[in-house]
N, C-alpha and C positions, 0 to 999 in steps of 0.2 A: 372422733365423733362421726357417725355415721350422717353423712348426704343423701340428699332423699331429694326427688326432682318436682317441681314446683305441679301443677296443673299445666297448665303453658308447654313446660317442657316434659310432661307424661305424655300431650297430645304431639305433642312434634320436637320429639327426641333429636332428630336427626335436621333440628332449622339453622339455614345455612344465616348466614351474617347480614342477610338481605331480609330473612323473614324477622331473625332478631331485631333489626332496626325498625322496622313497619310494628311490630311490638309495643317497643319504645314510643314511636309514635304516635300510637292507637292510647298506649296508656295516660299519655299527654293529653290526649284530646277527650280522654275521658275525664280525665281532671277538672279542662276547661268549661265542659259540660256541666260538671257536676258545682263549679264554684260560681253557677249559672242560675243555681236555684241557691238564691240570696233573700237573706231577713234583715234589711237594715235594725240596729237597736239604737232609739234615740241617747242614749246616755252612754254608748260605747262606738271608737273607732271599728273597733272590729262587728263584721254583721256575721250573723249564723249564716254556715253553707251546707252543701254538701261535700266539697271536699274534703276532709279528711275522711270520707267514707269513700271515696276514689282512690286516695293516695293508700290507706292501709291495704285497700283491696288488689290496687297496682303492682304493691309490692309483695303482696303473697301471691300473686297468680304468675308474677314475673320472677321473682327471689330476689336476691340482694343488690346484683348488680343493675339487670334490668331493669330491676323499679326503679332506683337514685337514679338511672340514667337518663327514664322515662319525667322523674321530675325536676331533673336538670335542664331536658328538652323543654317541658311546661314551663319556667324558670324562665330561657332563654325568648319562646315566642312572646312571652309576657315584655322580656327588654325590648325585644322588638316593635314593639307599641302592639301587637298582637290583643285585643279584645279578650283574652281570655281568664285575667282576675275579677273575682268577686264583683258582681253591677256591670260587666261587662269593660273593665276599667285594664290599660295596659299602660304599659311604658315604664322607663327606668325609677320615674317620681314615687309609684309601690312599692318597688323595692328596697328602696330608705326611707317610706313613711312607718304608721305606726302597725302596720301585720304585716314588714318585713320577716321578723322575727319568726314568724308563723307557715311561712312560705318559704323559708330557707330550712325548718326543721321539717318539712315535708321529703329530703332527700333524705336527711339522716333515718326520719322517720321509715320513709317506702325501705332503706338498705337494712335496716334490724328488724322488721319484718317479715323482709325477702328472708334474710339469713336464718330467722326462726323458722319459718316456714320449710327453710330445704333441712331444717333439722327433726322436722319431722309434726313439727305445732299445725299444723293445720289438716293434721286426720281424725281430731276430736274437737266437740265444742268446744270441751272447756280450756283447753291449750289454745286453740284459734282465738277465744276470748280475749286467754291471759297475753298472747302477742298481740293483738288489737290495744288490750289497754297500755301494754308495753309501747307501742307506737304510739300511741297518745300524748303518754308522758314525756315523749320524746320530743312531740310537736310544743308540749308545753312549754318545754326545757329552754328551749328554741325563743317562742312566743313571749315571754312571762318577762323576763327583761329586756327584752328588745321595747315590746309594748310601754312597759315603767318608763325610760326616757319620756315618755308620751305623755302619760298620764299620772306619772307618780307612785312611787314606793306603799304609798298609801291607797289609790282607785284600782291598783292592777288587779288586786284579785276579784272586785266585782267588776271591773269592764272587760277581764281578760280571762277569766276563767269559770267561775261562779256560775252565769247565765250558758254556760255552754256544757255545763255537765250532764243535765237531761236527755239532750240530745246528743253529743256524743255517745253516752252507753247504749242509746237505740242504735246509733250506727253501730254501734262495735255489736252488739246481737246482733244486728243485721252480717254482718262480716262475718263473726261468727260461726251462725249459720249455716253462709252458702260456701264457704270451703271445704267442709265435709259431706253438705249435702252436695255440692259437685262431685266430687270426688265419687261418690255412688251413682247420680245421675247417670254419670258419663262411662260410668261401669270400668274406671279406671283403677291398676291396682294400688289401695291407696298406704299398705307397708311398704 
Protein backbone atom coordinates (compact mmCIF):
# COMPACT_ATOMS: atom_id res chain seq x y z
CA UNK A 1 0.00 0.00 0.00
CA UNK A 2 1.15 3.13 -1.15
CA UNK A 3 2.52 5.96 1.72
CA UNK A 4 1.80 9.36 1.09
CA UNK A 5 3.25 11.98 3.54
CA UNK A 6 0.89 13.90 5.91
CA UNK A 7 0.64 17.91 5.41
CA UNK A 8 3.24 18.28 8.28
CA UNK A 9 5.56 16.15 6.60
CA UNK A 10 5.08 17.57 2.75
CA UNK A 11 5.99 20.95 4.61
CA UNK A 12 9.12 19.67 6.39
CA UNK A 13 10.26 16.48 4.76
CA UNK A 14 13.40 16.49 6.07
CA UNK A 15 12.26 17.39 10.33
CA UNK A 16 14.78 16.33 12.45
CA UNK A 17 13.46 14.59 15.90
CA UNK A 18 13.65 18.08 17.69
CA UNK A 19 11.08 19.56 15.18
CA UNK A 20 9.11 16.24 15.34
CA UNK A 21 8.73 16.66 19.18
CA UNK A 22 7.83 20.48 19.13
CA UNK A 23 4.92 18.88 16.73
CA UNK A 24 3.83 16.65 19.28
CA UNK A 25 3.67 19.27 21.35
CA UNK A 26 2.02 21.81 19.42
CA UNK A 27 -0.60 19.10 18.66
CA UNK A 28 -1.20 18.71 22.50
CA UNK A 29 -1.58 21.99 23.22
CA UNK A 30 -4.02 22.22 20.55
CA UNK A 31 -6.09 19.80 21.95
CA UNK A 32 -5.85 21.53 25.28
CA UNK A 33 -7.19 24.60 23.74
CA UNK A 34 -9.61 23.06 21.85
CA UNK A 35 -11.28 20.90 25.12
CA UNK A 36 -11.28 24.63 26.22
CA UNK A 37 -14.36 25.55 24.47
CA UNK A 38 -16.82 23.40 26.86
CA UNK A 39 -20.77 22.93 26.88
CA UNK A 40 -21.51 21.56 30.19
CA UNK A 41 -24.95 19.19 29.68
CA UNK A 42 -26.98 19.08 32.64
CA UNK A 43 -28.15 15.46 32.27
CA UNK A 44 -24.74 14.04 31.13
CA UNK A 45 -21.03 13.57 32.60
CA UNK A 46 -19.61 14.27 29.59
CA UNK A 47 -19.89 18.32 28.26
CA UNK A 48 -19.58 19.08 24.34
CA UNK A 49 -16.07 20.30 23.37
CA UNK A 50 -14.04 20.95 20.72
CA UNK A 51 -11.63 18.32 20.92
CA UNK A 52 -12.21 15.70 18.98
CA UNK A 53 -12.03 18.30 16.36
CA UNK A 54 -8.40 18.81 17.47
CA UNK A 55 -7.58 15.22 17.91
CA UNK A 56 -8.91 14.12 14.21
CA UNK A 57 -7.17 17.01 12.93
CA UNK A 58 -3.84 16.15 14.90
CA UNK A 59 -3.76 13.16 13.52
CA UNK A 60 -4.13 13.93 9.95
CA UNK A 61 -1.72 16.77 9.73
CA UNK A 62 0.72 14.56 12.01
CA UNK A 63 -0.15 10.72 10.69
CA UNK A 64 -0.32 7.91 12.81
CA UNK A 65 2.39 8.03 14.87
CA UNK A 66 2.76 11.72 15.68
CA UNK A 67 -0.74 12.12 16.37
CA UNK A 68 -1.07 9.05 19.26
CA UNK A 69 2.13 10.49 20.45
CA UNK A 70 0.77 14.04 20.41
CA UNK A 71 -2.29 12.61 22.44
CA UNK A 72 -0.38 10.63 24.71
CA UNK A 73 1.63 14.03 25.55
CA UNK A 74 -2.13 15.76 26.06
CA UNK A 75 -2.80 12.47 28.24
CA UNK A 76 0.12 12.80 30.28
CA UNK A 77 0.05 16.97 31.00
CA UNK A 78 -3.53 16.26 31.89
CA UNK A 79 -1.91 13.34 34.94
CA UNK A 80 0.08 16.07 35.72
CA UNK A 81 -2.67 18.08 37.19
CA UNK A 82 -2.03 20.16 33.97
CA UNK A 83 -5.42 22.31 33.40
CA UNK A 84 -5.88 21.02 30.13
CA UNK A 85 -9.31 18.70 30.15
CA UNK A 86 -12.50 19.87 29.43
CA UNK A 87 -13.67 23.08 32.16
CA UNK A 88 -10.11 23.54 32.62
CA UNK A 89 -10.12 20.31 34.82
CA UNK A 90 -6.53 18.05 35.18
CA UNK A 91 -5.27 15.44 37.30
CA UNK A 92 -5.18 11.58 37.52
CA UNK A 93 -9.16 11.71 39.05
CA UNK A 94 -10.21 12.37 34.84
CA UNK A 95 -8.75 9.81 33.91
CA UNK A 96 -10.81 6.98 35.93
CA UNK A 97 -13.85 9.16 36.07
CA UNK A 98 -16.66 8.84 33.57
CA UNK A 99 -14.89 10.52 29.84
CA UNK A 100 -11.83 8.46 30.73
CA UNK A 101 -13.01 6.34 28.06
CA UNK A 102 -13.10 9.22 25.64
CA UNK A 103 -9.84 10.53 26.24
CA UNK A 104 -8.03 7.35 25.94
CA UNK A 105 -9.65 6.62 22.59
CA UNK A 106 -8.35 9.99 21.43
CA UNK A 107 -4.82 8.05 20.84
CA UNK A 108 -6.26 5.27 19.10
CA UNK A 109 -8.47 7.67 17.37
CA UNK A 110 -5.42 10.66 16.27
CA UNK A 111 -3.16 6.92 15.23
CA UNK A 112 -6.11 5.55 12.41
CA UNK A 113 -6.41 8.77 11.35
CA UNK A 114 -2.77 9.67 10.96
CA UNK A 115 -2.54 6.07 9.16
CA UNK A 116 -5.44 6.86 6.90
CA UNK A 117 -4.34 10.02 6.01
CA UNK A 118 -0.67 8.75 4.94
CA UNK A 119 -2.69 6.44 2.78
CA UNK A 120 -3.71 8.96 0.92
CA UNK A 121 -7.78 9.90 2.76
CA UNK A 122 -7.00 13.23 3.06
CA UNK A 123 -6.67 14.67 -0.67
CA UNK A 124 -10.55 14.35 -1.07
CA UNK A 125 -13.42 15.54 0.83
CA UNK A 126 -15.11 12.65 0.83
CA UNK A 127 -12.27 10.16 2.09
CA UNK A 128 -11.06 13.09 4.66
CA UNK A 129 -14.93 12.75 5.67
CA UNK A 130 -14.94 8.98 5.87
CA UNK A 131 -11.55 8.94 8.04
CA UNK A 132 -12.93 11.75 10.32
CA UNK A 133 -16.00 9.72 10.87
CA UNK A 134 -13.82 6.65 11.15
CA UNK A 135 -12.11 8.35 14.12
CA UNK A 136 -15.11 9.14 15.53
CA UNK A 137 -16.23 5.66 15.91
CA UNK A 138 -12.99 5.05 17.28
CA UNK A 139 -13.39 7.70 20.06
CA UNK A 140 -16.79 6.13 20.60
CA UNK A 141 -15.54 2.72 20.86
CA UNK A 142 -13.32 3.99 23.53
CA UNK A 143 -16.11 6.19 25.30
CA UNK A 144 -19.47 4.17 25.14
CA UNK A 145 -18.37 1.69 27.74
CA UNK A 146 -16.10 3.11 29.76
CA UNK A 147 -18.93 5.90 30.25
CA UNK A 148 -21.85 2.87 30.98
CA UNK A 149 -19.95 1.89 34.37
CA UNK A 150 -21.07 5.46 34.98
CA UNK A 151 -24.20 5.74 34.02
CA UNK A 152 -25.63 2.54 32.95
CA UNK A 153 -26.16 -0.04 30.01
CA UNK A 154 -29.50 1.83 29.78
CA UNK A 155 -28.48 6.18 29.92
CA UNK A 156 -25.32 5.66 27.72
CA UNK A 157 -26.52 6.28 24.53
CA UNK A 158 -28.38 9.36 25.45
CA UNK A 159 -25.66 10.89 27.93
CA UNK A 160 -22.90 9.45 25.73
CA UNK A 161 -23.56 9.67 22.38
CA UNK A 162 -27.02 10.97 21.12
CA UNK A 163 -26.52 14.67 22.10
CA UNK A 164 -23.02 14.72 20.57
CA UNK A 165 -24.00 13.69 17.08
CA UNK A 166 -24.84 17.20 15.67
CA UNK A 167 -21.95 18.46 16.47
CA UNK A 168 -19.62 16.11 15.74
CA UNK A 169 -20.53 15.88 11.97
CA UNK A 170 -19.92 19.69 11.97
CA UNK A 171 -16.56 19.06 13.16
CA UNK A 172 -15.95 16.20 10.90
CA UNK A 173 -17.01 18.76 7.73
CA UNK A 174 -14.98 21.02 9.33
CA UNK A 175 -11.94 18.56 9.11
CA UNK A 176 -13.10 17.56 6.26
CA UNK A 177 -12.73 20.47 4.53
CA UNK A 178 -9.59 21.90 5.51
CA UNK A 179 -7.40 18.89 4.59
CA UNK A 180 -7.81 19.18 1.04
CA UNK A 181 -8.39 22.61 1.12
CA UNK A 182 -4.81 22.87 2.58
CA UNK A 183 -3.40 20.68 0.72
CA UNK A 184 -4.09 23.48 -2.39
CA UNK A 185 -3.66 26.41 -0.21
CA UNK A 186 -0.21 25.63 0.44
CA UNK A 187 0.15 24.55 -3.17
CA UNK A 188 1.54 21.27 -2.00
CA UNK A 189 1.67 18.28 -4.15
CA UNK A 190 -1.12 16.56 -2.89
CA UNK A 191 -0.70 12.69 -5.07
Amino acid sequence: MTHYPTITQAIWPQATWRHKALLVVLGSLLTAVAAQISIPLPFSPVPITGQTFAVLLVGALLGSRAGAAAMLAYLAEGAAGLPVFAGGKGGLAVLVGPTAGYLFGFVAAAFVVGWLCERGWDRRVWTAALAMLIGNVVIYLFGLPWLAKFVGTDKVLVMGLLPFIPGDLFKLVLAALALPSGWKLLGLKSE
